[in-house]
N, C-alpha and C positions, 0 to 999 in steps of 0.2 A: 502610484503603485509600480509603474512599468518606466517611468523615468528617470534617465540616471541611471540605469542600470545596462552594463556590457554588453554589446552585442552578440558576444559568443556564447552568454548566458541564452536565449533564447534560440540559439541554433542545437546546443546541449541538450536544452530541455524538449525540444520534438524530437531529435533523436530519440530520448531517452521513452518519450510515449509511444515511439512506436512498439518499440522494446516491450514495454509494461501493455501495452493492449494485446498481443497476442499471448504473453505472459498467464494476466488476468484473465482472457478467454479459456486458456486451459484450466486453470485456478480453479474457475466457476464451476466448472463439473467432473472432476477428477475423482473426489469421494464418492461421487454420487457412481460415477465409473467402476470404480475400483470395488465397491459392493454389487452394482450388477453385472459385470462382464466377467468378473473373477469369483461371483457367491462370496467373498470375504466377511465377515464378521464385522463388525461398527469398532471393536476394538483394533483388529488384524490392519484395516482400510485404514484406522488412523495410524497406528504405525507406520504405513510407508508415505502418509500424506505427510508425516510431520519430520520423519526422516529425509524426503524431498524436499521441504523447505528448510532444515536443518542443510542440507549441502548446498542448493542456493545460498546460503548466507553465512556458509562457514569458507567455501573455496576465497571469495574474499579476501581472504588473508593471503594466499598465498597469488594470488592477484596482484595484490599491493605491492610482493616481496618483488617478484617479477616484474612489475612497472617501476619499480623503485632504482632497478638494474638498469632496464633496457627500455622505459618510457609508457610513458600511460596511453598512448596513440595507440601501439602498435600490439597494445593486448587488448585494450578494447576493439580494433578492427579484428583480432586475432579470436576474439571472445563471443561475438555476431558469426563469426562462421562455423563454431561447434554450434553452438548454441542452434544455429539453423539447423544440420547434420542431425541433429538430435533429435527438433522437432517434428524432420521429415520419418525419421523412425518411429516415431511417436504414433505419425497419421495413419501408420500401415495398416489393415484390419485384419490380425495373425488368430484370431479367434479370444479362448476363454481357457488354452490349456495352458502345463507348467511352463511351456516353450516360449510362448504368446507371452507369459506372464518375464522371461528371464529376458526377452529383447526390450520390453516396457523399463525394464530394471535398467538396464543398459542405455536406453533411452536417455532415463528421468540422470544419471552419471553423467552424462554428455550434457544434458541443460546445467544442470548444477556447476559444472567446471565451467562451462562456456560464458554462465553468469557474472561466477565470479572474477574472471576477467572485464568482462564488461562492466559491471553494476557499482561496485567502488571504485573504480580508476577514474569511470565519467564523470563521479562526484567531486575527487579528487582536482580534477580539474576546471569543474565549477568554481570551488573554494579556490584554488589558485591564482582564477579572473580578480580575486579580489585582496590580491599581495599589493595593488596598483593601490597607491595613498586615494585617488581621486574614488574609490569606489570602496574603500574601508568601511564604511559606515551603513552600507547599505546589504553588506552579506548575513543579516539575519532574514531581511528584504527578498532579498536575492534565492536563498534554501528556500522561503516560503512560496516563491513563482515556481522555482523547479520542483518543486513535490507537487505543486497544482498541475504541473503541467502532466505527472506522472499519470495523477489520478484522474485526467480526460480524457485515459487511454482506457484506465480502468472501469470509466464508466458507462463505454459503450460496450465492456467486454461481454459480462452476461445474457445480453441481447444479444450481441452477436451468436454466444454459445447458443443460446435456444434456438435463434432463426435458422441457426446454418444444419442442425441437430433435424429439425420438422424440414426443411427444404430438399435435405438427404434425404430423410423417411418420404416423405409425400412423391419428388418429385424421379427419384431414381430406383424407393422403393427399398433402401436397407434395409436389415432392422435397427431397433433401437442400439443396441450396442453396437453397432458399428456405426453407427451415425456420429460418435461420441469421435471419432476418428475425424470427420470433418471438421469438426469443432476446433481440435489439435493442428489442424490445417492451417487453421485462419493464421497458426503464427509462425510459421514457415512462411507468408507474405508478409504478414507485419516487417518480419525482419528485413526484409528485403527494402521496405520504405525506411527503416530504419536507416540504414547504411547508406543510402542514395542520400538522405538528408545532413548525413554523418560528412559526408565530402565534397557536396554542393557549398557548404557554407565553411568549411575547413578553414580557411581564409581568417576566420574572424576571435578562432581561438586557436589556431595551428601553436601561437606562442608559448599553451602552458601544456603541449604535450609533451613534454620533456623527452628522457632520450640521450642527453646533459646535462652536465651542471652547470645549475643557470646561478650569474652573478647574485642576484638578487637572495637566492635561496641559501648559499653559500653564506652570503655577509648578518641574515639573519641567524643561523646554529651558530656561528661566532658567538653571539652575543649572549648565547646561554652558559652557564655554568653547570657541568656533570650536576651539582644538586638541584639547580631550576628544571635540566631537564628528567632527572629522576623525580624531583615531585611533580609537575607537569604528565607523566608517564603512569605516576601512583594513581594522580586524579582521575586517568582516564578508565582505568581498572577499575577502578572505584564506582563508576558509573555505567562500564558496560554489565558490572556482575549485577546491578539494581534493572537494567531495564530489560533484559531478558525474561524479568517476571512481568513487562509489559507485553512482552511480545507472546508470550505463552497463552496469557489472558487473550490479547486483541486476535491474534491469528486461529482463533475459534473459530472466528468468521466463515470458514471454509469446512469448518470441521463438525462441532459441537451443535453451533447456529444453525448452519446447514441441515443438519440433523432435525434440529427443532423445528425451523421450518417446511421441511419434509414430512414432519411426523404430530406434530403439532399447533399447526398454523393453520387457520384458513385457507383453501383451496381457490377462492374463488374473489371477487370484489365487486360493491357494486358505487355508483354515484362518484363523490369527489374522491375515498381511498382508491378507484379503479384508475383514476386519471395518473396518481402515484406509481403506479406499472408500466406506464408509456414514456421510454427512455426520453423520446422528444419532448413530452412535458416538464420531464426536468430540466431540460436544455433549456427550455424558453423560462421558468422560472431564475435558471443562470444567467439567463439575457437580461433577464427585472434585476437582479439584483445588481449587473455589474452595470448595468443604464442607471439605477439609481444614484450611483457615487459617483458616474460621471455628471450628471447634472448636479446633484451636490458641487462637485467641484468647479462645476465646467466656469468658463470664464469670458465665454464670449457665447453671443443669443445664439449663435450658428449650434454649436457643440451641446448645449443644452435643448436646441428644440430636435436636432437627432437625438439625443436620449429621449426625449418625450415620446420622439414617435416608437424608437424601439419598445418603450415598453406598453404604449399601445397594440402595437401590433404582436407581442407577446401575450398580452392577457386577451387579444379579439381569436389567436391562436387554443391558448386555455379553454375560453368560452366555446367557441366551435367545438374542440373535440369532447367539453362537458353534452353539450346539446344532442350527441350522435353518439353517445353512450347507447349501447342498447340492449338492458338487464346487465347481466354478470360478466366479469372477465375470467378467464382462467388465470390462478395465481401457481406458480413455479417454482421451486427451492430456490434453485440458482440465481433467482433474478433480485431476492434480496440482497444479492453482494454490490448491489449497484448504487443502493443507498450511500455505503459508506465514502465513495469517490464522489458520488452527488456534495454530498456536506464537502468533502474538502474542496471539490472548485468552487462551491457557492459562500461557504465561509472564509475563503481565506484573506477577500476583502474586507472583511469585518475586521477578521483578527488581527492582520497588517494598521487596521485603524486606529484600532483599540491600543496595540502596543506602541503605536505612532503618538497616539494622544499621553501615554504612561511617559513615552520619552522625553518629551516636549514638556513635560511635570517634573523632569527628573525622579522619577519613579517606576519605570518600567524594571519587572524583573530579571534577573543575569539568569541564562540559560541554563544551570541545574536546577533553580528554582523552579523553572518552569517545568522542566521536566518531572519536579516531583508533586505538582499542580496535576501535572497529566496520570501521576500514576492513581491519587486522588479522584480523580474525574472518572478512569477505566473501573474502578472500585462501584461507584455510585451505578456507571451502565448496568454490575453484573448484578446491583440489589435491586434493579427492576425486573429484570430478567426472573429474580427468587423470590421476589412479588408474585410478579405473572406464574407462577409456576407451584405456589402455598396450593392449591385443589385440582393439581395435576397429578394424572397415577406417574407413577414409574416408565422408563420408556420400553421396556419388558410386559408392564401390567399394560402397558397401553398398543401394543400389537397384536396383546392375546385379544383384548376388545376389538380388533376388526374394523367395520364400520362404524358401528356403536361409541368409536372411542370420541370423546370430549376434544376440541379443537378451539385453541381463541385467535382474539382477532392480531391481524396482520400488524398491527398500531404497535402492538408492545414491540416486536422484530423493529420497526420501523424509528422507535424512538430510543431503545438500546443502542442501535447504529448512530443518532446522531449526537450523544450523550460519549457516545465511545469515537466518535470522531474529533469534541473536544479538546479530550485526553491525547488522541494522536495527533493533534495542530500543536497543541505543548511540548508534548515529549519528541516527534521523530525528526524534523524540519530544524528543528532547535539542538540535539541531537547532535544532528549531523553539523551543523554550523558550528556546535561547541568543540566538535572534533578537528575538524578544519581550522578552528583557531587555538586550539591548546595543542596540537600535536607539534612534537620538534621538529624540524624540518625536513631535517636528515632520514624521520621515521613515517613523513606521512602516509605512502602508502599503506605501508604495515599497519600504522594505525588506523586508518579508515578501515582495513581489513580488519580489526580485532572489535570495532565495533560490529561490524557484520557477524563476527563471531559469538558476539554476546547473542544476537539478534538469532543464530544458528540454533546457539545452544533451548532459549526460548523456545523456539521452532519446534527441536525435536522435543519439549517436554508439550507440546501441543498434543500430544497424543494421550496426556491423560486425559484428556473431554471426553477421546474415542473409550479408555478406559473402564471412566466411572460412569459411560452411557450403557444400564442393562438394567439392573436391579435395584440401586439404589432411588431414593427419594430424588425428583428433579429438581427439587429447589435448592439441595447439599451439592448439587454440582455446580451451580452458579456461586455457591460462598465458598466453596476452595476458591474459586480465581478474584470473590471480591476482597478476602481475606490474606490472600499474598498480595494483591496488589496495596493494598492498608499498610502491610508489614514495608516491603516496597519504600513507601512514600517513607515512611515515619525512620527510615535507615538513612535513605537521601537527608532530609532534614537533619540527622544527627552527627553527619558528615560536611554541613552546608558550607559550615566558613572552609574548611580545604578548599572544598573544589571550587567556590566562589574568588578565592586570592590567587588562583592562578587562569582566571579571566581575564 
């Protein structure tokens, strides 16, 4: 999985986690924020959650244009220091009035721009590790380690939001809404690890920070013709307006889900679903799986009896914290976004396997396919979701109940996330690989930015979850998103051979 592969790949990719943990940390309790520090409304809170990740993922673009001029280096260094600036306004505790709420706005404007300098350039330059012939073959390889790497940033964030959230309140004595403010803190440090990691290892992909024009890049746009690169260009359009409807669906996660789990979830846990809440247990279940495929592979007695003992000493971990269980846990909205980061560093050895073994068959599918596998897959998450939700009131009918209101269990949350994580190992990793290898040369930045752009647009239509949560029936809001992502898939397909002949 990890060899043969660039070494500036793996300096990228912890960069890029630090980034994404303090990120995620805000992530995790923003709506939840935005309803109680501001009174906001479940539709009001989602407009500016989905507007926020709409500029996260639309500045992008003009990211790209700008690194495209003057080098990808020096906007992502350039894009960690707003990006900071922003968060540290973020942490301020200015109250609950209009004022309070117009510096938060101004805030969330600074992360968004400071992103989109940072967050496609360093992709950018992932994909460009892999211009070098010796390493061609391995950048679908390659997107799937740097997404894994994103999401072990993202999977310690929710913990972190909560612990840091009760450590304020308990130990300094905030209140709850201003505690929300420490939370925003963690990543004003994140960054700071960020960029120390960014220039410690500089050394090992200083080469594709461009800045010039580099021979290499140059001899390849030669080789296009105006009509290769106009359909090349068609194709990519083609596939950013389809996955938007991925994004719209999947980025519920923080919105819609959230919601549900705050409002209809079990509170509480007890036996093996309670072990499921303790970020560390998921860790040591990451330790079992990724010790499994080493001993699978390993190749000498040494290498395989360290894998044995790691995953001993991972399930003697498990068993201890089953055994010290004692009754219920308290269960917390935000700590289901931790799920979906679980699944992707625990799956992505699988999935690496599985398309390793398709390859090796001559059969592994070409990156839209997959991506339209994945819009298929997000589709199925949201017809569990309107399963679980056929003898639930309304989220309006279910406030006015109080106490008394009906709540299930945590299982359903917990297996829609890994159903919808799937979908997102097909579609986003793949994604972005497919971009990084169809885009002209001359346009990559720009083009990795229009993919973010699609990704933006999605974004801000996340705000219909916050919408159609009131009155309506809960299970017609989970079939709008399994219902466009259906449509989704079946437009991809209809388009297959395009985008497939310019792979």
């Amino acid at each position: 999985m990890f060899e043969g592969q660039p070494k500036g790949l793996f300096a990228l990719a912890l960069a890029n986690t630090g980034e994404r943990f303090g990120y995620y940390t805000m992530l995790a309790v923003f709506a939840l924020f935005l309803r109680a520090n501001y009174g906001l409304t479940p539709g009001t809170a989602g407009i500016i959650y989905s507007s926020f990740l709409m500029f996260v993922y639309f500045f992008p673009l003009f990211g790209g244009m700008l690194a495209d001029k003057f080098g990808f280096g020096k906007m992502v260094t350039m894009g960690i220091i707003i990006m900071f600036l922003g968060y540290l306004l973020l942490s301020v505790p200015l109250g609950g009035d209009s004022f309070a709420l117009s510096i938060m706005l101004v805030a969330l404007i600074g992360i968004g721009f400071g992103t989109g300098l940072f967050k496609g350039n360093l992709q950018v330059m992932v994909g460009d590790l892999y211009n070098d012939p010796q390493y061609a073959d391995k950048r679908d390889a390659g997107f799937s380690i740097f997404y894994m790497a994103i999401n072990i940033g993202a999977l310690f964030a929710p913990t972190a939001a909560i612990r840091v959230m009760e450590w304020a309140q308990q130990s300094l004595g905030v209140s709850e809404n201003d505690s929300y403010h420490f939370a925003f803190a963690v990543a004003c440090a994140s960054l700071i690890l960020s960029i120390a990691i960014y220039y410690l290892f500089r050394g090992t992909f200083r080469h594709v920070e461009g800045g010039k024009k580099k021979a290499g890049a140059t001899a390849e746009a030669d080789t296009l013709t105006p009509a290769e690169t106009r359909e090349r260009l068609i194709a990519l359009l083609l596939v950013f307006g389809v996955v938007a409807f991925f994004w719209m669906s999947f980025h519920q996660n923080g919105l819609s889900l959230t919601y549900f789990a705050n409002e209809f979830t079990e509170q509480s846990a007890e036996g093996v679903k309670a072990l499921a809440f303790n970020v560390w247990n998921l860790v040591a279940i990451i330790f079992i799986v990724y010790a499994a495929f080493s001993l699978y592979h390993g190749t000498t007695a040494k290498s395989r009896g360290i894998s044995v003992l790691v995953i001993i000493a991972a399930l003697v971990f498990l068993f201890y914290n089953y055994g010290v269980l004692d009754g219920s846990v308290e269960v917390k909205a935000p700590i289901f976004q931790q799920f979906n980061p679980f699944y992707v560093v625990a799956l992505t050895p699988v999935s690496l396997a599985i398309f390793g073994w398709l390859a090796a068959q001559n059969k592994e599918p070409k990156a839209p396919r997959k991506i339209a596998y994945g819009m298929i897959v997000a589709a199925i998450a949201f017809c569990l979701m309107l399963y679980a939700s056929l003898t639930l009131p309304s989220p309006n009918e279910q406030a006015a109940m109080g106490d008394a209101a009906p709540r299930v269990s945590s299982y359903w949350l917990i297996m829609t996330y890994l159903v919808l994580t799937f979908g997102e190992l097909l579609l986003s990793p793949m994604g972005i690989s497919f971009v990084s290898k169809v885009a002209p040369p001359k346009y990559k930045g720009a083009c990795m930015g229009g993919w973010f752009v699609s990704t933006a647009i999605g974004n801000q239509l996340v705000m219909v979850g916050g919408i159609l949560w009131g009155d309506l029936p809960l299970w017609s809001v989970w079939a709008v998103f399994a219902g466009l992502c259906v449509l989704a898939a079946l437009f991809m397909f209809f388009i297959m051979k395009r985008l497939e002949k310019v792979c």
